[in-house]
C-alpha positions as CSV (number, residue, x, y, z in Angstrom):
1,X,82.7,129.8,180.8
2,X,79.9,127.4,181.6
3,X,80.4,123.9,182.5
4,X,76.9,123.0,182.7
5,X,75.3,120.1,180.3
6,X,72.9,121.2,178.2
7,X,70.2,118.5,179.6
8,X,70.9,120.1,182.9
9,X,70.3,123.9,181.4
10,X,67.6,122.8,179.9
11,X,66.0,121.1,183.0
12,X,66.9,124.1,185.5
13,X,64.8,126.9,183.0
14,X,61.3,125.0,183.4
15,X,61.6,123.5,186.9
16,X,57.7,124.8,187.3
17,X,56.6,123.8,184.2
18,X,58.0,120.2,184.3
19,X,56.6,119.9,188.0
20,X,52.8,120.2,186.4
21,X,54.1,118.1,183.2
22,X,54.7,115.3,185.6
23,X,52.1,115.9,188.2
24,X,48.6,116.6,186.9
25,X,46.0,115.4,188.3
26,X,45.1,113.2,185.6
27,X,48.4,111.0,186.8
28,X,47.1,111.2,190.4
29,X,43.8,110.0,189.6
30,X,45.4,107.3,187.6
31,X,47.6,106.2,190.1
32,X,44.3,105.8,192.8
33,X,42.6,103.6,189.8
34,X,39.9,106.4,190.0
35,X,40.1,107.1,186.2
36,X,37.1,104.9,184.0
37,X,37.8,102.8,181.1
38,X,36.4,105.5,178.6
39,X,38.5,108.3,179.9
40,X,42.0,105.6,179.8
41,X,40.7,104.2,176.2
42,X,40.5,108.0,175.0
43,X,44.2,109.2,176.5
44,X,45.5,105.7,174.9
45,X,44.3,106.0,171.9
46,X,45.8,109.7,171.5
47,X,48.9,108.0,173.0
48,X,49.0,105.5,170.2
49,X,48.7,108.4,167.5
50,X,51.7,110.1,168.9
51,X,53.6,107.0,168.3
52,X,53.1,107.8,164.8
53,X,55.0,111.0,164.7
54,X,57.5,109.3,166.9
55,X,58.6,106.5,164.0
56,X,58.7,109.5,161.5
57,X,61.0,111.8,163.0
58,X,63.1,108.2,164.0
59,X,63.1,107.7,160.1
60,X,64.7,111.3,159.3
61,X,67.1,111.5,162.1
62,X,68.6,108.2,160.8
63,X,68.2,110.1,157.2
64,X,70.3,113.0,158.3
65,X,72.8,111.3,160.9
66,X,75.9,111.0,159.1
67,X,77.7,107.5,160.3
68,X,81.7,106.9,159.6
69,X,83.2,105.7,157.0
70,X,85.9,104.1,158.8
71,X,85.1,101.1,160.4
72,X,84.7,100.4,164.0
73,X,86.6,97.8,165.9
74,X,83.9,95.7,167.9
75,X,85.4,95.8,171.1
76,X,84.9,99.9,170.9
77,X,81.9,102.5,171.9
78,X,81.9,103.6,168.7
79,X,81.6,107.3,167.5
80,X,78.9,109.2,168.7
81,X,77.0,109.4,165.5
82,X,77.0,105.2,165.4
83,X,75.8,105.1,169.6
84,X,73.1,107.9,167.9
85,X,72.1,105.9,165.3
86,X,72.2,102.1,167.6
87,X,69.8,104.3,169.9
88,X,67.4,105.0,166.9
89,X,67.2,101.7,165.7
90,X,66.5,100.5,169.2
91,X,63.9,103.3,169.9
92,X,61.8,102.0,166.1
93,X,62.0,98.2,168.2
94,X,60.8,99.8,171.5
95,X,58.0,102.0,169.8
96,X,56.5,98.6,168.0
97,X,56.8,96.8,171.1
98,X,54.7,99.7,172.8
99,X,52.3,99.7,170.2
100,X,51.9,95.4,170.6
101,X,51.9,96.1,174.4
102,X,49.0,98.5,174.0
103,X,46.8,96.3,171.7
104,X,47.7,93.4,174.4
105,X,46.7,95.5,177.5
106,X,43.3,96.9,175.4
107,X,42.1,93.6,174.5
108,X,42.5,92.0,177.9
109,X,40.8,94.6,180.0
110,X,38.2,96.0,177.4
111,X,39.1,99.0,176.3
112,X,38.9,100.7,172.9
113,X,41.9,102.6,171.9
114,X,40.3,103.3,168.0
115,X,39.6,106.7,166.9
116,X,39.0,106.2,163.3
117,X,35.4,107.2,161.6
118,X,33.3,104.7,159.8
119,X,36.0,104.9,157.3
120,X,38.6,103.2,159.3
121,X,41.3,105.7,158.1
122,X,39.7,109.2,159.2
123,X,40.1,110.7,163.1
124,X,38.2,113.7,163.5
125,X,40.1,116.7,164.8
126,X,38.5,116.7,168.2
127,X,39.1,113.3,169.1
128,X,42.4,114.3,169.3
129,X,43.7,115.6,172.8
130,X,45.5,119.4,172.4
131,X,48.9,117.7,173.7
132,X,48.5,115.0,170.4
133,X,47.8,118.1,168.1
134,X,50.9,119.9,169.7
135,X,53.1,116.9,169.6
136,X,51.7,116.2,165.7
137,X,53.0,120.1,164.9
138,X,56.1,119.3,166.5
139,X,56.5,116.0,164.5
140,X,55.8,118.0,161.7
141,X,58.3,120.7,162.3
142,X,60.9,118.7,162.5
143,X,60.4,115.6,159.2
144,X,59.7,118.2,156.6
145,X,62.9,116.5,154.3
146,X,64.4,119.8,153.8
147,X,68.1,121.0,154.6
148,X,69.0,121.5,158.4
149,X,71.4,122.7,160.1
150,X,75.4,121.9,159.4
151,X,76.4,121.5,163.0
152,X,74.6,118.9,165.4
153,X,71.6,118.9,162.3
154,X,70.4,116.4,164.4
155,X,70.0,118.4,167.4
156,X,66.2,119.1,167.8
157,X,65.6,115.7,166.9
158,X,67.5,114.4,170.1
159,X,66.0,117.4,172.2
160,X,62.4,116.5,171.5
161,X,63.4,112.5,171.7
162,X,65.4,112.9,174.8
163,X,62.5,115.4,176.7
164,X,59.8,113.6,175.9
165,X,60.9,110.5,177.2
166,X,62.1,112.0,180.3
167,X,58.9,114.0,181.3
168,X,56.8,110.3,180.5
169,X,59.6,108.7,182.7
170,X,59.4,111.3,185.3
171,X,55.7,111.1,185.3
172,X,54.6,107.7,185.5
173,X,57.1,107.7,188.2
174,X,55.5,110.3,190.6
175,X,52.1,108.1,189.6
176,X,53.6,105.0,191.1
177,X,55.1,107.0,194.2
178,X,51.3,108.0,195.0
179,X,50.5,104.6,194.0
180,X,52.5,103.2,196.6
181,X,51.5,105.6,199.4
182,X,48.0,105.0,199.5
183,X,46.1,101.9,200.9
184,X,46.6,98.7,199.5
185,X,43.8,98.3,197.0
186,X,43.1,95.2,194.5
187,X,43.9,96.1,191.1
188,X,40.3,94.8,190.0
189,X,38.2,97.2,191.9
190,X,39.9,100.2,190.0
191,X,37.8,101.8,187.8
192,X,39.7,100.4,184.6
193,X,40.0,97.2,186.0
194,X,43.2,97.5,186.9
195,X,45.1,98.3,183.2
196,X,47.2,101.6,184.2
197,X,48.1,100.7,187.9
198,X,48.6,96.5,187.2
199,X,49.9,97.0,183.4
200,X,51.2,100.0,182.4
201,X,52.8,102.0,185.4
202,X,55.3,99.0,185.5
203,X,55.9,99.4,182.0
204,X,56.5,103.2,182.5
205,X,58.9,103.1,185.4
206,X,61.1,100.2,184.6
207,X,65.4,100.3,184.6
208,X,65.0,99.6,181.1
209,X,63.6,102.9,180.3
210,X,65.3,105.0,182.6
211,X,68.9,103.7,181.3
212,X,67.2,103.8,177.7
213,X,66.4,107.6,178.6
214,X,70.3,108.1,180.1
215,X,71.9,106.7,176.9
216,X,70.4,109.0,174.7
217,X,70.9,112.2,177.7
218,X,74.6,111.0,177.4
219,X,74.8,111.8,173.2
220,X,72.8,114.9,173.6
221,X,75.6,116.0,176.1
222,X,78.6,114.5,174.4
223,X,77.6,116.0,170.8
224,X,77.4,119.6,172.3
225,X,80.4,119.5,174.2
226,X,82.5,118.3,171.6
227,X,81.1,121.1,168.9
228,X,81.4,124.2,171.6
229,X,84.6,123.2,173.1
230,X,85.0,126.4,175.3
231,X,82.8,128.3,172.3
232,X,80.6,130.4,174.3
233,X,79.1,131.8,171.2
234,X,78.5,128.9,169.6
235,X,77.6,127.1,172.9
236,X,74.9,130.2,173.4
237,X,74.0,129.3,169.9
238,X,73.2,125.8,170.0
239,X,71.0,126.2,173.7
240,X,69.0,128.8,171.8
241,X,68.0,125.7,169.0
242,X,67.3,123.7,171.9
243,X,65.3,125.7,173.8
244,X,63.0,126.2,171.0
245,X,62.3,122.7,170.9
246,X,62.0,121.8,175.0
247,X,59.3,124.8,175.2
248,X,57.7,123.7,172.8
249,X,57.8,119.8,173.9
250,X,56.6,120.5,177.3
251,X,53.5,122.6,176.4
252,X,52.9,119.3,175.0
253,X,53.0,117.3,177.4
254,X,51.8,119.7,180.0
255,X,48.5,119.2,177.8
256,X,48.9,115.8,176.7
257,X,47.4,115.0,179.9
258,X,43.6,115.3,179.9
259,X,41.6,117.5,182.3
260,X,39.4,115.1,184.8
261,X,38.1,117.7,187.3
């Protein structure tokens, strides 16, 4: 009978994949300040558009999470649906913070993070990056209001949630370990001006986001243990839904980040 988390399971059948999700060479140019304000205005500005999908699916997964009747005594954890739904409600804070922080960041160092046509509403199809119009299917997939699943129906949800923000974690991480191995440069001579390595590669890499990440790894793992409980069918069952969901997550990221050879 397997012991093994599904995070873990899930992280040990794309080892190769998640290696060029988290180092392209987009991040390495990045990380040497090499990257010009057009090419970071551009991958922001697809950025801020997946934070759109990212609020919708928040919205159904707090639709669909069923949260007890019974009350729970302050001094307690609380059932896992409540710790689910206390991480949503914090992730729609985080996401508008983001969004602030972006519009912050754009206006002090110039850069122009709007994709909309003269109408201001329309973005044409091919100012969107392949990873946004991955990520925007995925979104899609997964908020269409329709009946889901009985057991863990918020499941994919969490998987896509969870990944994602462990592969942008991961990432920006390996960016600030190249960061710190090169020469000591000043922020201002980089070709942004200094807006990924000075602003957002601190923003990236924080404790903050990593234990933000953990708490919602922790649900994923507690909510699948406590529906297999020694199941091995069921167990094989729910993996299956969740590897549909990482594949599909990482071939977005994997192109989410933009080719600058």
């Amino acid at each position: 009978m397997s012991t093994q988390s599904l995070t873990s399971h899930l992280l040990y059948l794309s080892r190769d994949q998640i290696t060029r999700a988290t180092q392209s060479r987009f991040l390495a140019r990045a990380a040497s300040g090499t990257l010009s304000k057009d090419v970071i205005s551009h991958w922001l500005a697809n950025d801020r558009l997946y934070m759109q999908g990212y609020i919708r699916l928040t919205g159904e997964l707090l639709r669909i999470t069923k949260v007890p009747t019974r009350p729970t005594p302050i001094k307690d954890e609380g059932p896992l649906e409540l710790r689910l739904v206390d991480w949503l409600v914090s992730a729609l804070v985080n996401i508008r913070r983001e969004e602030r922080f972006f519009m912050d960041v754009a206006e002090r160092y110039g850069l122009d993070v709007d994709l909309t046509g003269t109408d201001g509403v329309t973005i044409a199809d091919e100012k969107k990056i392949e990873g946004l119009k991955r990520f925007e299917r995925l979104f899609d997939s997964l908020t269409t209001g329709q009946a889901t699943e009985t057991i863990l129906p918020w499941l994919e949800g969490v998987v896509l949630f969870w990944g994602t923000e462990k592969v942008y974690f991961e990432a920006w991480s390996w960016a600030k370990r190249q960061a710190e191995e090169m020469a000591e440069k000043e922020y201002a001579s980089d070709a942004d001006g200094g807006a990924v390595r000075n602003e957002f590669i601190e923003n990236w890499t924080n404790d903050e986001f990593i234990q933000f990440v953990y708490t919602l790894e922790v649900i994923l793992n507690e909510g699948m243990q406590g529906v297999v409980d020694g199941n091995e069918g069921l167990r094989k069952e729910v993996e299956k839904r969740a590897e549909g969901v990482w594949q599909r997550l990482l071939d977005a990221e994997e192109a989410f980040w933009p080719d600058v050879d």
